[in-house]
N, C-alpha and C positions, 0 to 999 in steps of 0.2 A: 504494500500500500504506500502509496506516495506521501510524504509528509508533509509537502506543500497543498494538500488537498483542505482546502475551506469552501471552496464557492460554494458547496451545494448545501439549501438545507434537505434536513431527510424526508420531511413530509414532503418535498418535492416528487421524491421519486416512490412515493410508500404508494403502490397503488391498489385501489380494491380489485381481489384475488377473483380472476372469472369462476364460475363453477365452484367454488368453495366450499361450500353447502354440502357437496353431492361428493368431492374429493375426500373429505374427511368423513362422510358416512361409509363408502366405500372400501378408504385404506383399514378403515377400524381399527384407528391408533387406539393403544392399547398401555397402561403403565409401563414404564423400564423399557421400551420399544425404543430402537434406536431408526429413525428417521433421514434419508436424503433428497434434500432438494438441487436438482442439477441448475437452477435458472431463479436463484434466489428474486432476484431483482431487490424492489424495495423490503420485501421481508412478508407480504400478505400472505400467502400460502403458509410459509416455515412459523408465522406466530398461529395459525388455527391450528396447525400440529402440537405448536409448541401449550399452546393452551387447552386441549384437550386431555391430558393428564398433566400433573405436577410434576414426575420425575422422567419424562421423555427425554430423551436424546436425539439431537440433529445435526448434520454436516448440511453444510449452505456453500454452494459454486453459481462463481458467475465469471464470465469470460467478459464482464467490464468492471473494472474499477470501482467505477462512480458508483453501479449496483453495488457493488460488495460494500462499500463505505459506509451509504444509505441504509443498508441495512444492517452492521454492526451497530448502528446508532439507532436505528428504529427496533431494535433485538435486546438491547443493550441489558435492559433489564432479566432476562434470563439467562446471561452470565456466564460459567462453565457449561452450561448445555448445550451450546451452539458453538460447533467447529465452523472457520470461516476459511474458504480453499479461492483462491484467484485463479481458474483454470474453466478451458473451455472442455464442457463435458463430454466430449470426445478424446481430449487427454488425459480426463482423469484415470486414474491408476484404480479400479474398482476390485475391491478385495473379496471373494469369493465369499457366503453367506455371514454376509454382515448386517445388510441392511431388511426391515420387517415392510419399510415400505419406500416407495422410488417415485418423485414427481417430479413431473418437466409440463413448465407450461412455454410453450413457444413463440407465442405471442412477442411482437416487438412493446415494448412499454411508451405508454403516451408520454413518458419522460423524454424518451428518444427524439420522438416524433414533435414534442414541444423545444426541445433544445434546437436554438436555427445550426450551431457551431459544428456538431454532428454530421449535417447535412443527409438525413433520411428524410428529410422533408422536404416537398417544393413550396410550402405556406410561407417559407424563410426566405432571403435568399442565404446564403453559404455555400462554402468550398464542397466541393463535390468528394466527401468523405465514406460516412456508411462503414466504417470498423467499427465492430463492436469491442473488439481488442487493438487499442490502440497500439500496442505490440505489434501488430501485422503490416506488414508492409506494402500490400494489395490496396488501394482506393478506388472508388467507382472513378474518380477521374482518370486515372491509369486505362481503365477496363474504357471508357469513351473514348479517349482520343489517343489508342495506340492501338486497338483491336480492329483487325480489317472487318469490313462490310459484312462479310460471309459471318463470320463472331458471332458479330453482334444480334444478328437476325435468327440467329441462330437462339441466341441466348436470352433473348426477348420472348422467342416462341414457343422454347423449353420451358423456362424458369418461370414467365408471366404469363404465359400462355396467352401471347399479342398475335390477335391474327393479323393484324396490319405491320408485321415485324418487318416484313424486306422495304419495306416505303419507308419509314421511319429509322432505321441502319442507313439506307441511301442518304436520306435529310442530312443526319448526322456526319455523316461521311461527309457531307459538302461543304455544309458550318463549323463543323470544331478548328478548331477547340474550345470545349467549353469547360471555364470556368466555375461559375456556380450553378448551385438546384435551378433555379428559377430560369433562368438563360436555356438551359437544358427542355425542361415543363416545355418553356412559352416554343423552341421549336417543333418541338413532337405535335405542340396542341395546332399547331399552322401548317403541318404537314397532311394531317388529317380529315376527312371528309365532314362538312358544318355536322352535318346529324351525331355524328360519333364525338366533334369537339364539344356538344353541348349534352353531352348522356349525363346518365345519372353520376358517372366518375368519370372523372378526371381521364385525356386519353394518356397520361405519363403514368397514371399510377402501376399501370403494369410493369410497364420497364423500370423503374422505380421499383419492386417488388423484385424484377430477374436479376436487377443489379445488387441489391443488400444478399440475396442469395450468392450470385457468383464472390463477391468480395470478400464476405463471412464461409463460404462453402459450408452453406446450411444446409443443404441435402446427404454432402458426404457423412460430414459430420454428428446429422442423424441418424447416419445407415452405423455409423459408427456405434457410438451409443447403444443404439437398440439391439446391436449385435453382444457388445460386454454388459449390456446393465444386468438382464436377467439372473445371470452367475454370481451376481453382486446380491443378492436376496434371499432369504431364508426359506426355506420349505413352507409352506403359508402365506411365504411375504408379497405384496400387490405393488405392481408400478402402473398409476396413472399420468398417462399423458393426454396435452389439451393441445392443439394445431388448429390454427385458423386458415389454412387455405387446402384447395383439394391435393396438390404435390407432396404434401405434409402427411394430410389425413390420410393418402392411398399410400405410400410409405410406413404408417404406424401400424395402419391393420391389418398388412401381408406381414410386417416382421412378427406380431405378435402371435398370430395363425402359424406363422412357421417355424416358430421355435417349437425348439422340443424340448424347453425347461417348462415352458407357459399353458396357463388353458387361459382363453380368454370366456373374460365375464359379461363384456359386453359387446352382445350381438349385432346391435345399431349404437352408433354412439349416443352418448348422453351431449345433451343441446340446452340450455339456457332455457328455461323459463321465463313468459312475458313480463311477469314481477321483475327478474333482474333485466332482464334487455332495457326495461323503461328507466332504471336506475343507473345502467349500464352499459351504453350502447354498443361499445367493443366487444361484446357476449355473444352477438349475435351470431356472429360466423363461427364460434369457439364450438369444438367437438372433440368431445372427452372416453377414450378408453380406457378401458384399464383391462388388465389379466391380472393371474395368478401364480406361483411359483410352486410347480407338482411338489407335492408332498413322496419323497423318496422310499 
């Protein structure tokens, strides 16, 4: 952790935990149950664990800083029971039946998305960043204006699933370099036919989505994960995960069908109820699994 770190407060980034509700009736945290959260963020998930019994145990990983920080201060009060790991959870080192239960919410945080400096955002303008490990050397600027045509179109129609990917690669190919989000946004949205500039979303937010994938390598990264987490759990033990887009979500439910540690529990995922969607509008697209760790 950096020691120069003040700027942030913590209730900035404490956000309410999507599916919360549903996550902790599920894991059925249990006393002396030792708990990990791979995607701490501001600490929502890890404190309804953490307050569901009095002497729970939990490790908390975040592959950003500013998350990890936020939430040793928003955690602060449960003291020894919460281990704090700066690792993206595809590196972490998972130690074979340790943990009773395993949550990963994958959601980017509206922390992200409100910081312009970041640059996951086109509301801002900013440098054209999107690491969530500022460790990494990869920025979506790099993946713009050094990646040929073919790339990019490529990885707009993979990762965002933009049907309008090879127009919008061309566009860009003709203007960069660009500099910040919003420079980036206003060409995609002028490249695009009026109907589709004026839709319910934005026409960048896709390529905006393929790019925080390619630069973070969110997909590898999860295939990762889902392949070592389950060995990490106890005979009994449940990992729930929450994914808000379909790349995500078709990803979790073939690993967890395919393992042969796991039976999964949930047949259809679990979805947001209109109570939270109204409280919560990020909930919406959230779609929550969970399996089980066979009993040997």
């Amino acid at each position: 952790m950096e020691a120069g770190y003040h700027g942030l407060k913590a209730q900035e980034f404490f956000h309410v935990p999507v599916l919360g509700r549903e996550i902790i009736e599920n894991l059925l945290v249990h006393p002396s149950g030792h708990y990990l959260d791979v995607t701490v963020g501001g600490g929502g998930h890890s404190r309804l664990i953490l307050e569901a019994t009095p002497d729970t145990q939990l490790t908390a990983i975040d592959q950003d800083e500013d998350a990890l920080a936020a939430a040793q201060k928003n955690l602060a009060e449960y003291g020894e029971r919460v281990q704090f790991i700066h690792s993206n959870f595809a590196a972490y080192k998972f130690t074979p039946n340790t943990f009773d239960g395993i949550v990963a919410d994958l959601g980017v945080s509206s922390y992200h998305l409100d910081q312009p400096e970041r640059g996951f955002s086109f509301r801002h303008a900013a440098s054209l960043d999107m690491r969530m490990d500022r460790r990494a050397s990869l920025t979506a600027a790099d993946v713009i204006n050094n990646w040929d045509e073919a790339e990019l179109a490529d990885i707009f129609f993979k990762y965002g699933e933009e049907r309008l990917s090879r127009r919008i690669a061309r566009r860009i190919i003709e203007r960069r370099p660009f500099y910040t989000t919003v420079d980036l946004a206003e060409a995609i949205a002028f490249c695009v036919p009026p109907k589709y500039r004026y839709g319910r979303i934005h026409p960048a937010t896709r390529v905006f989505q393929a790019l925080r994938i390619v630069v973070n390598d969110e997909l590898k990264s999860l295939e990762t994960f889902l392949d070592k987490a389950p060995n990490a759990l106890v005979p009994g033990g449940k990992i729930a995960i929450i994914s808000f887009h379909s790349l995500e979500d078709r990803l979790v439910k073939h690993s967890l069908r395919n393992s042969s540690l796991l039976k999964v529990l949930t047949k259809k995922p679990i979805i947001a109820k209109e109570e939270e969607i109204g409280k919560n509008p990020r909930s919406r697209s959230a779609k929550l699994r969970i399996a089980e760790r066979k009993q040997e």
